[in-house]
C-alpha positions as CSV (number, residue, x, y, z in Angstrom):
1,X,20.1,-13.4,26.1
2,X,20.9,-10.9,23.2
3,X,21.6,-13.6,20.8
4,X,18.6,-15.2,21.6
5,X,16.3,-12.6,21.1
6,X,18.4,-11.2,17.7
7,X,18.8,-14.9,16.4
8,X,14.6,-14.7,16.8
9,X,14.3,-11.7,15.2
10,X,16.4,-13.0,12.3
11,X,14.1,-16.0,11.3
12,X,10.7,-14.1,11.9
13,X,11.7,-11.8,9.5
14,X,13.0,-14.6,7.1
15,X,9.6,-16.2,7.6
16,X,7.8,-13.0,6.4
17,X,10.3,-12.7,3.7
18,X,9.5,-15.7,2.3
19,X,5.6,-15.6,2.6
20,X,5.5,-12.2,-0.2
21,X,6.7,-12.6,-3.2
22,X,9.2,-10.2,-4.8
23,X,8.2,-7.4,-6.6
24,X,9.5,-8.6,-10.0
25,X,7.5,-11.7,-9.6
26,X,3.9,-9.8,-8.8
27,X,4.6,-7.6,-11.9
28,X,6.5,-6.8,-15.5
29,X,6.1,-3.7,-17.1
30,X,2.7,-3.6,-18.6
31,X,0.8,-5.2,-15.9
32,X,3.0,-2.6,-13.7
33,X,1.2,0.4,-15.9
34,X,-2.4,-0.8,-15.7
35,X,-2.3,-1.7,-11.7
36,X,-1.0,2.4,-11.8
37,X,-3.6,3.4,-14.0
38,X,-6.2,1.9,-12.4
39,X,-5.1,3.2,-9.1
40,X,-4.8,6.4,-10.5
41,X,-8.5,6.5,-11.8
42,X,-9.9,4.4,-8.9
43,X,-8.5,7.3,-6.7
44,X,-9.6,10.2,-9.0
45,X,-13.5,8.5,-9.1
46,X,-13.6,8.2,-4.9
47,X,-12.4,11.7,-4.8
48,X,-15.2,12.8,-7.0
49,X,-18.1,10.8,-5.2
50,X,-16.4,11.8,-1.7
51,X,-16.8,16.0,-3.0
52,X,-20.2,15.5,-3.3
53,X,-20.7,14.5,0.2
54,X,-18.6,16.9,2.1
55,X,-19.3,20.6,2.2
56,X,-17.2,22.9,3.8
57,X,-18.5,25.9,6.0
58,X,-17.2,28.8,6.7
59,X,-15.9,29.2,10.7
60,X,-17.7,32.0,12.5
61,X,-14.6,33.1,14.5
């Protein structure tokens, strides 16, 4: 029963494997910098908007 369920185990995982593509295949070293980049300043402009709309208060304890 063990070596059913582990043998299982074994080729879902090899199915996932298979179905993403390795990391070195999405991306060299310059497309690598601009996905960070953008990131990076896609992140820093949701912050910004996001500040606008929150406001903090003070807790009356």
């Amino acid at each position: 029963m063990q070596d059913r369920h582990y043998s299982v185990l074994i080729e879902m995982y090899d199915m996932v494997y298979n179905i993403f593509p390795e990391f070195d295949q999405l991306f060299d070293e310059e497309t690598f910098y601009l996905a960070a980049c953008g990131i990076t300043i896609i992140s820093v402009a949701i912050c910004f908007i996001l500040s606008r709309f929150i406001h903090l208060r003070e807790a009356n304890i």
